[in-house]
Each structure stands twice: as C-alpha cells, then as structure tokens.
C-alpha positions in Angstrom: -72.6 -175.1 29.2 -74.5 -172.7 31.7 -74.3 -169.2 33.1 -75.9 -167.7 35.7 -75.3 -164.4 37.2 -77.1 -162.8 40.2 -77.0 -158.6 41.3 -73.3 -158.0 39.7 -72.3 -154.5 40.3 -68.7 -152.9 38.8 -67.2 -149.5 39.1 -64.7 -148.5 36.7 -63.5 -145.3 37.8 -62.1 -142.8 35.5 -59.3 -140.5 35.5 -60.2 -138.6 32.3 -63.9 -138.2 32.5 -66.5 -136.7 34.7 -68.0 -139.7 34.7 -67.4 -143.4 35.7 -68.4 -146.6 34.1 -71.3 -148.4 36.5 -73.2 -151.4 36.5 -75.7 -151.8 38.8 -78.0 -155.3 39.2 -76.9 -157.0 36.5 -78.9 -160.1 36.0 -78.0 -162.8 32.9 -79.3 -166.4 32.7 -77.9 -168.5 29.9 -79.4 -171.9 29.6 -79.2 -174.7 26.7 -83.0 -175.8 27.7 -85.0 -172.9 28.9 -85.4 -169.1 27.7 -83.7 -166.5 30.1 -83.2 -163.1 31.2 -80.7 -160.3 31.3 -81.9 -157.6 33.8 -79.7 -154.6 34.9 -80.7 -151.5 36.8 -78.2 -149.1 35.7 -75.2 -148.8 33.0 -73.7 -145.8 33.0 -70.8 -145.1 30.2 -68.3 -142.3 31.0 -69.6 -140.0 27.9 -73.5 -140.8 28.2 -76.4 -140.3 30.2 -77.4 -143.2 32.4 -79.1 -145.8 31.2 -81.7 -147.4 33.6 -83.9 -150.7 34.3 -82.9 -152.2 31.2 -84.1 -155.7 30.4 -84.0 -158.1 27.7 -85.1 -161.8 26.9 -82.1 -164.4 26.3 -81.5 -167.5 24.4 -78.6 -170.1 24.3 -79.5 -173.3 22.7 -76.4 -175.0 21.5 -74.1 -173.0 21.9 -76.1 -170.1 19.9 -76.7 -167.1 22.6 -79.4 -164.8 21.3 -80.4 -161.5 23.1 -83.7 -159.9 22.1 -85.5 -156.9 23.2 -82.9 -155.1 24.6 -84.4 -151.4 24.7 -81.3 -149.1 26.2 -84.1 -145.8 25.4 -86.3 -144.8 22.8 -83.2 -144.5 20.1 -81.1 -147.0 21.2 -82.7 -150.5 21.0 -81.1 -153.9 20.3 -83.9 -156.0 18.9 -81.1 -159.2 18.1 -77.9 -159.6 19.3 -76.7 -163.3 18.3 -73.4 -165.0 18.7 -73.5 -168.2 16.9 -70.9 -170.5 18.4 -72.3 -173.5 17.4 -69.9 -174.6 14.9 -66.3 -173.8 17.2 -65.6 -177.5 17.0 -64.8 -176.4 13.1 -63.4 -173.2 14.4 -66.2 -170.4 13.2 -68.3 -168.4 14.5 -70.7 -165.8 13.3 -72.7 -162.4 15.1 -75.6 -161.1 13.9 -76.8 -157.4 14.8 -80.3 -155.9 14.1 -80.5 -152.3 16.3 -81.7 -148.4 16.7 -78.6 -146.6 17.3 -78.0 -142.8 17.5 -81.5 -142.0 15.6 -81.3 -144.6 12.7 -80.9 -148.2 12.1 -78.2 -150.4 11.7 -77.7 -154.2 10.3 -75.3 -156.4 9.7 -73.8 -159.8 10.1 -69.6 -160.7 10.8 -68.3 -164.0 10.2 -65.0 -165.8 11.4 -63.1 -168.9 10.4 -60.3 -170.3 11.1 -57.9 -172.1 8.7 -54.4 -173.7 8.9 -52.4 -170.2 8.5 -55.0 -167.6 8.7 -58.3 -166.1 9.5 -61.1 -165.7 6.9 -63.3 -163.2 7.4 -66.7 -162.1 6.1 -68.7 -158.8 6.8 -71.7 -156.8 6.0 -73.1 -153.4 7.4 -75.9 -151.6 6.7 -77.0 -148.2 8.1 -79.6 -145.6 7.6 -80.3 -142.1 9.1 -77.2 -142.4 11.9 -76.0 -139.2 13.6 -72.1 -139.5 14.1 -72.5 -136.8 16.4 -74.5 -138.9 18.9 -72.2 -141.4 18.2 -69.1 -138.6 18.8 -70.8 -138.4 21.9 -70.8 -141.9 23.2 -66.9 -141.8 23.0 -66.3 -138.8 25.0 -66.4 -136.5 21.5 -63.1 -137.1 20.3 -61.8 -133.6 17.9 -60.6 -136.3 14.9 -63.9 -138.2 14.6 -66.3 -137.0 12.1 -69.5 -135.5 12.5 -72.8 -135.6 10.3 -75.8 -137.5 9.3 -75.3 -140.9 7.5 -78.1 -141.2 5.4 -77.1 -144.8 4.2 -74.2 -147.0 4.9 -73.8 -150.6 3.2 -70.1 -152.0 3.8 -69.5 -155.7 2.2 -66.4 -157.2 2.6 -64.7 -160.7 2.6 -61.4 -162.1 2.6 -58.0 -163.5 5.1 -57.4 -161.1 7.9 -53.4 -161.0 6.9 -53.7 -161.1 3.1 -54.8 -158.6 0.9 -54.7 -159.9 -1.8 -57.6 -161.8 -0.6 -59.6 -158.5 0.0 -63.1 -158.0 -2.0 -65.5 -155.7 -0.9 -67.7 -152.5 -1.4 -68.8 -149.5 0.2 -71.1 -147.3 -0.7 -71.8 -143.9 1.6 -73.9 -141.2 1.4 -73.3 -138.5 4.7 -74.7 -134.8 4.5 -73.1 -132.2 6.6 -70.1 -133.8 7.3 -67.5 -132.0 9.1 -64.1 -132.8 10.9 -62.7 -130.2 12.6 -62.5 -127.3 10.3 -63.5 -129.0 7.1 -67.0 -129.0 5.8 -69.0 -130.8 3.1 -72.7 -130.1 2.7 -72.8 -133.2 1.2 -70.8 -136.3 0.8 -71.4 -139.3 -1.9 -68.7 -142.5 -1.8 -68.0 -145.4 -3.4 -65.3 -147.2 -3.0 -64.6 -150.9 -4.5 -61.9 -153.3 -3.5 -60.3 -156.6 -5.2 -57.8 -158.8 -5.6 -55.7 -156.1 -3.0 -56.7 -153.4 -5.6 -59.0 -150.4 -4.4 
C-alpha cells in the first residue's frame, strides 16, 4: 500500500566488464495520498558512462505508479513511466512509456491480461530517429546486434502469449545504414504483417 526507501546503495560487481553496476542514494517515496520523489546520486551500468544526481517526481494513487521527469542526460529522458495496476483484482495490468533514448524518441503502451488458460497480450511501439549503435553500446556492444539509424519504428501487435493463431500485428521499419557484422544496407524499408498465425 506504501513504499518508502531511504539512501539504498548496491554493487553488482562484474566478471566480464570493466565496469560494475552502482547505485548510489537511491531515494523512492510511493504514496496513495501524496506526490513523491525518486532521488539517486549515481547509476552506473556496466557498458555506460555514469549517470549522476538524477531525480524525478512520483505518483501512486490506487495502485497506478507514475514516474515523471526522469532526465538520465540531455538524450536520455523519461518524461512518463506508468504501471497501471489498478485493475489486478481482474488480473491486468498495463505500462505506458513516453522517453528520449539514444538520440530519438520512443512511445508505446503494453498491456496484460489474464484469462482461464492463457495470457492476452496487447502492444504498441513507436520510434523515431534512434541510433542502435548507442543502444549497442548500453549492452556492452554485442558483434550480433545491429547497428544503424532507425528513422521510424511503429510495432502493433495483439494476441494470447501461447497461441498463434491468435497473433495480429504490424510492423513497419525504415533504418538507414544498417549493418551487422559484415553485412551492409544503405538503406532498409520493412513491412511486415501478421494474422490469424499467418505472416
């Protein structure tokens, strides 16, 4: 019903990377009748430069947790992060993301519910001007993940998580200078259309 944390610090440390995962003064305040915080001095991810005195206004009235304003540096900015658990009693729950990441924008919304046998599902994505390199970077730049500039992204999608016959969606993509390893395409257009378990 409430959560408050006070100066939380944790250090991961890594085998692998040069760097390990820190969290310095980390501050949250979740309550049902008053706007909060979430204050941290320092996050630092193993692949990524450190993050520091990062801060962010919080909201959790009935069950619906809200973070705003979250500004990680001048291209990485969470301006709503919302986890909408007020409806678990009728087992869903939806998340909401409006953000700057990696030089561009990116939108969507994900939505889960239960039923007797399965687990329906419901999502949509939309990105604009996102560098997979910066991205690649984040995750330690891994040789199989792809680099280039997404110019636009839109990913629509419903259906049961273990049926997929169930399955309709869309996905349209347009990337320039995409690469993987030692493949290369100046440009890249996609469009790819699911349904009824039929791409």
């Amino acid at each position: 019903e409430r959560l408050r944390l006070s100066d939380v610090n944790l250090l991961v440390r890594s085998t692998k990377q040069a760097q390990d995962f820190v969290l310095e003064h980390f501050d949250l305040d979740l309550d049902p009748k008053n706007p909060g915080e979430l204050r941290i001095a320092t996050l630092q991810l193993p692949n990524a430069l450190a993050w520091r005195s990062i801060s962010g206004r919080t909201s959790y009235t009935k069950k619906n947790l809200i973070l705003g304003g979250l500004v990680l540096d001048d291209e990485n900015q969470i301006r709503l992060l919302a986890f909408d658990a007020s409806h678990i009693r009728s087992k869903s729950l939806e998340v909401l993301l409006d953000a700057s990441l990696a030089h561009g924008t990116v939108a969507g919304s994900a939505a889960l519910s239960e039923t007797a046998r399965s687990l329906k599902t419901r999502l949509r994505l939309v990105a604009e001007n996102v560098s997979l390199d910066t991205l690649r970077g984040y995750l330690g730049r891994p040789a199989e993940f792809l680099t280039g500039d997404v110019e636009h992204l839109a990913i629509e999608c419903s259906g049961a998580i273990d049926a997929p016959r169930t399955w309709n969606g869309t996905l349209e993509t347009q990337i320039k200078n995409l690469r993987q390893e030692n493949v290369f395409f100046d440009r890249c257009l996609l469009h790819v259309t699911a349904r009824d378990g039929f791409a």
